[in-house]
PyMOL commands that place a pseudoatom at each C-alpha (Angstrom):
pseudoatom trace, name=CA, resn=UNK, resi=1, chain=A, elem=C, hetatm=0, pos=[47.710, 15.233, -14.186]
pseudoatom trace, name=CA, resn=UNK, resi=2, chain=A, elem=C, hetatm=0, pos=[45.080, 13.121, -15.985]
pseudoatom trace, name=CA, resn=UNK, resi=3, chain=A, elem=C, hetatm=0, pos=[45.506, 10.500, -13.363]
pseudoatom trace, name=CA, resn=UNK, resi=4, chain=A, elem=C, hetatm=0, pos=[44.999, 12.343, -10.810]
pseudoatom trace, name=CA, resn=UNK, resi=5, chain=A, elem=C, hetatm=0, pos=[41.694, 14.055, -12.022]
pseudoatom trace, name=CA, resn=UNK, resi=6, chain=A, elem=C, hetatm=0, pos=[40.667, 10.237, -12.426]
pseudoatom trace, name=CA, resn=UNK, resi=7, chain=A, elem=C, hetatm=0, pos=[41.406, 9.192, -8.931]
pseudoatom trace, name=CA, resn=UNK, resi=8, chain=A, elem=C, hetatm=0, pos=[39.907, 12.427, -7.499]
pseudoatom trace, name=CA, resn=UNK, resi=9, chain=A, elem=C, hetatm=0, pos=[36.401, 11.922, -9.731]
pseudoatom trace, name=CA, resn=UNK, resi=10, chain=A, elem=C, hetatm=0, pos=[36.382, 8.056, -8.277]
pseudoatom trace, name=CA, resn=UNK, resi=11, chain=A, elem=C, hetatm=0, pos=[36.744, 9.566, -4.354]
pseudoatom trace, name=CA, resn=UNK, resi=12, chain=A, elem=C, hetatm=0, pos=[34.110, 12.007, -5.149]
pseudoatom trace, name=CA, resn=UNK, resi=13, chain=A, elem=C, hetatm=0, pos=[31.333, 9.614, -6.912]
pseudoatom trace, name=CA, resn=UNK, resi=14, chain=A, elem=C, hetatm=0, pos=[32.180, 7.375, -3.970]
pseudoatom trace, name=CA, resn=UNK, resi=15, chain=A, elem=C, hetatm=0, pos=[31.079, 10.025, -1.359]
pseudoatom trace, name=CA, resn=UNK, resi=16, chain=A, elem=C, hetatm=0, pos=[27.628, 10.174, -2.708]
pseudoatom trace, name=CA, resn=UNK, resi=17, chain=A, elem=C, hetatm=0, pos=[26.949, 6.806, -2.211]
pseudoatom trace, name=CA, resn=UNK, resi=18, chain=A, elem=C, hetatm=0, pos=[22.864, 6.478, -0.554]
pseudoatom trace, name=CA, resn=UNK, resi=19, chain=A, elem=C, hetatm=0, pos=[22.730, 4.215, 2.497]
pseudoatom trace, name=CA, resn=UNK, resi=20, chain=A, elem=C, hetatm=0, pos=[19.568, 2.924, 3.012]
pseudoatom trace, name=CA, resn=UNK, resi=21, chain=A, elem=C, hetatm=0, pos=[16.188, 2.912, 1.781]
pseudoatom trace, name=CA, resn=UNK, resi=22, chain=A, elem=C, hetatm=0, pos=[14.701, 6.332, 3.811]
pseudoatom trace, name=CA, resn=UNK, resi=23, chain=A, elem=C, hetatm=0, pos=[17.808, 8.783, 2.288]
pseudoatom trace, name=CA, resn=UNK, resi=24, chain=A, elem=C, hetatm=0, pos=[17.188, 7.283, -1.139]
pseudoatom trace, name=CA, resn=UNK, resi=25, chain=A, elem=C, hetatm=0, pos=[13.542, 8.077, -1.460]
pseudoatom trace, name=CA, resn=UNK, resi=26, chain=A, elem=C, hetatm=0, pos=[14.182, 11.793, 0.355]
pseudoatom trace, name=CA, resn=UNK, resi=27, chain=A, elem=C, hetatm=0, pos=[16.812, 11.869, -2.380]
pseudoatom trace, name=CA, resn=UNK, resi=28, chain=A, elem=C, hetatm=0, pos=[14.943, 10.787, -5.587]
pseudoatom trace, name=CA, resn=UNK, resi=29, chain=A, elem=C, hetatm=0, pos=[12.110, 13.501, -3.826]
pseudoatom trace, name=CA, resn=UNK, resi=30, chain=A, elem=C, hetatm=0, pos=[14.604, 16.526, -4.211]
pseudoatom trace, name=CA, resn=UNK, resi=31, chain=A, elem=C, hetatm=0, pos=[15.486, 15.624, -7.779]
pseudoatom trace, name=CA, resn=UNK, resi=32, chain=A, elem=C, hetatm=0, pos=[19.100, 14.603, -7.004]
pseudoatom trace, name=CA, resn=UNK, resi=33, chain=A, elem=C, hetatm=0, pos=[20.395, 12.500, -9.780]
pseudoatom trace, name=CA, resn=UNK, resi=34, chain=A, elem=C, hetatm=0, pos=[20.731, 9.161, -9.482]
pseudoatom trace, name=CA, resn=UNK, resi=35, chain=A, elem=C, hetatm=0, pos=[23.246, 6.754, -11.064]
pseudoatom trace, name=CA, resn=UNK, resi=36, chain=A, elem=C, hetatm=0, pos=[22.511, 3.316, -9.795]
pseudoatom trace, name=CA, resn=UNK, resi=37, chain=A, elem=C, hetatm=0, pos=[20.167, 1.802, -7.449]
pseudoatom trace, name=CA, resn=UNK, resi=38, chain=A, elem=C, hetatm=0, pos=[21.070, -1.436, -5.591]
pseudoatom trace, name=CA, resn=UNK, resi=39, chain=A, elem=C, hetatm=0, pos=[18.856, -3.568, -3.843]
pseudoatom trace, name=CA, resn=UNK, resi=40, chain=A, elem=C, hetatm=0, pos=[18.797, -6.367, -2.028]
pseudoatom trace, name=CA, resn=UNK, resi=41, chain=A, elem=C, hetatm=0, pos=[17.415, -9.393, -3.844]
pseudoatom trace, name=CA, resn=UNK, resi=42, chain=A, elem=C, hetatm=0, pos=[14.139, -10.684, -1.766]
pseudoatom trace, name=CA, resn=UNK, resi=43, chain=A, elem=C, hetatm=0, pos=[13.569, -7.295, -0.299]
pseudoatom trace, name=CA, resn=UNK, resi=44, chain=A, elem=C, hetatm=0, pos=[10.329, -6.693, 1.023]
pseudoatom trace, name=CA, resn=UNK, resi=45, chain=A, elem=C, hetatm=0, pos=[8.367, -4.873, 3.319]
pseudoatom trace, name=CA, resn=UNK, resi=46, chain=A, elem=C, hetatm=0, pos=[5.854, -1.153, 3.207]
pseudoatom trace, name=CA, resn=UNK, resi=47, chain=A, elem=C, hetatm=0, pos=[8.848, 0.689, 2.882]
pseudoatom trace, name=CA, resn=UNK, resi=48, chain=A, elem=C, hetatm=0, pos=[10.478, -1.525, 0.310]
pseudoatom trace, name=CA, resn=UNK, resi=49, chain=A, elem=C, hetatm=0, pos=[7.220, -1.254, -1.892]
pseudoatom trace, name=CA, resn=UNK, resi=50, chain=A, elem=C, hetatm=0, pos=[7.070, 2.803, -1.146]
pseudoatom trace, name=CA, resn=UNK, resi=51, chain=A, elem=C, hetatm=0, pos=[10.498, 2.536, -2.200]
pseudoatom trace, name=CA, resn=UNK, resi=52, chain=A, elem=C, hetatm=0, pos=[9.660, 0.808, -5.530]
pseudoatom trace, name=CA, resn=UNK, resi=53, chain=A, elem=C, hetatm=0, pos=[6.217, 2.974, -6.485]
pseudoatom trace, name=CA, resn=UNK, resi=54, chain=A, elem=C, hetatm=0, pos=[8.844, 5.876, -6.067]
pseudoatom trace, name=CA, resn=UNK, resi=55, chain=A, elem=C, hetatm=0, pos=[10.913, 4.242, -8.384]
pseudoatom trace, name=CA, resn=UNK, resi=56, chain=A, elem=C, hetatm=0, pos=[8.360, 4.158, -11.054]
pseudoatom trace, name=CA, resn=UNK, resi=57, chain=A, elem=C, hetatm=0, pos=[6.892, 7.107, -10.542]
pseudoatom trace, name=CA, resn=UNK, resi=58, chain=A, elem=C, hetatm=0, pos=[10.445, 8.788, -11.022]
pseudoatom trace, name=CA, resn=UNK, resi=59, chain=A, elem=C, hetatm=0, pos=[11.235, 6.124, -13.945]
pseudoatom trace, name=CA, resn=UNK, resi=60, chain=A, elem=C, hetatm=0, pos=[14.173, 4.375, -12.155]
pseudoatom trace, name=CA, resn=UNK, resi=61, chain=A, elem=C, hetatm=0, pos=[15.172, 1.453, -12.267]
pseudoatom trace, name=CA, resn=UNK, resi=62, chain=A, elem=C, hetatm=0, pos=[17.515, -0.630, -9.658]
pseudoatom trace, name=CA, resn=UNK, resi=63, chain=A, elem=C, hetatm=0, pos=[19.425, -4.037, -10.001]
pseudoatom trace, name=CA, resn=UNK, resi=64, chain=A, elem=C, hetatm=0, pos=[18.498, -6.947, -7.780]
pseudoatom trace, name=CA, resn=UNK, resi=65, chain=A, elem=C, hetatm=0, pos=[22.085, -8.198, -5.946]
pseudoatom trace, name=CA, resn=UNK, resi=66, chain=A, elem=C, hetatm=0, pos=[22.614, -10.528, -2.983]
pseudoatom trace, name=CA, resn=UNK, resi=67, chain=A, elem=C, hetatm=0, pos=[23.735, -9.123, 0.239]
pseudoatom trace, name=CA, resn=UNK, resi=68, chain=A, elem=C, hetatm=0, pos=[26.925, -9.671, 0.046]
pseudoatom trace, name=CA, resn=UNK, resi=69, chain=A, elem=C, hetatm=0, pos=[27.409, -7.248, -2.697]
pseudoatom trace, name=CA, resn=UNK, resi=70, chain=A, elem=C, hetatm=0, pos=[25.610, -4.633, -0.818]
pseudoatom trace, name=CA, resn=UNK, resi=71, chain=A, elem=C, hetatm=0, pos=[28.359, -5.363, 2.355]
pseudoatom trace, name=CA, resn=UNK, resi=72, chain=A, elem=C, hetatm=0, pos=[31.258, -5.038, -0.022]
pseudoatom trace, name=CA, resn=UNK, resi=73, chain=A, elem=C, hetatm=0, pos=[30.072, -1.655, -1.075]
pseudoatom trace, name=CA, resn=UNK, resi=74, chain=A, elem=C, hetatm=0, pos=[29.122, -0.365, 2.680]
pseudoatom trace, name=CA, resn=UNK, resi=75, chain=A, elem=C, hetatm=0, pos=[29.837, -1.258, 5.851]
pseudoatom trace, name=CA, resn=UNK, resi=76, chain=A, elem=C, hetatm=0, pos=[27.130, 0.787, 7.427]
pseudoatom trace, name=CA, resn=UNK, resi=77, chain=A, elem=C, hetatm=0, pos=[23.102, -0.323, 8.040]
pseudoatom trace, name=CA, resn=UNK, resi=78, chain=A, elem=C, hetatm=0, pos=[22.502, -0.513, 4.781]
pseudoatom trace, name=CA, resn=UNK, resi=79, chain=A, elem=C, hetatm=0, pos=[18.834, -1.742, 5.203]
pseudoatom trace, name=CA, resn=UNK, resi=80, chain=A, elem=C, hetatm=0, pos=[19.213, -3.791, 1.658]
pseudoatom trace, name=CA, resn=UNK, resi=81, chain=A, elem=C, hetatm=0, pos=[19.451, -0.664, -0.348]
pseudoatom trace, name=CA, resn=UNK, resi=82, chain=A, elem=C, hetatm=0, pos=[22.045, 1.859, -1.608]
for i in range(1, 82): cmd.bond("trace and resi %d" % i, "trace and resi %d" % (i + 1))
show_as sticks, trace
zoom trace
C-alpha cells in the first residue's frame, strides 16, 4: 500500500512540471508553489532577465544546468527553463 502511495505522489509531482519560461512567470504570478527552478546555464535574453527580476521579487531561486539536463527532463520546447 505504501508503495503504491509513493509511486502515485512521483506521477503526480511529475505532472506539474513548468515548460518554459512564459508558464513559469504566469505561474510564480498566481502564487502557485514552486519546488525547483531549472535553467539553462548561459540563458539570456528580455524575457530571461523578466524571468529573473520575477525571481527576486518572489525570493526564488533556480539552479544553473546544461541543456542536456533540461532534455532529459522534457522533451517538449522547453525554451531553457522548467
Amino acid at each position: 500500500m505504501i508503495k503504491q502511495y509513493k509511486v502515485y505522489q512521483q506521477q503526480e509531482r511529475q505532472s506539474q512540471k513548468i515548460i518554459g519560461i512564459r508558464p513559469l512567470m504566469e505561474a510564480i504570478r498566481s502564487g502557485k508553489d514552486i519546488d525547483k527552478i531549472f535553467v539553462q546555464k548561459g540563458l539570456k535574453g528580455e524575457l530571461f532577465h523578466e524571468l529573473k527580476a520575477l525571481m527576486n521579487e518572489f525570493h526564488l531561486s533556480c539552479q544553473l544546468v546544461p541543456v542536456e539536463k533540461l532534455n532529459r527532463i522534457s522533451r517538449a520546447n522547453h525554451q531553457g527553463v522548467i
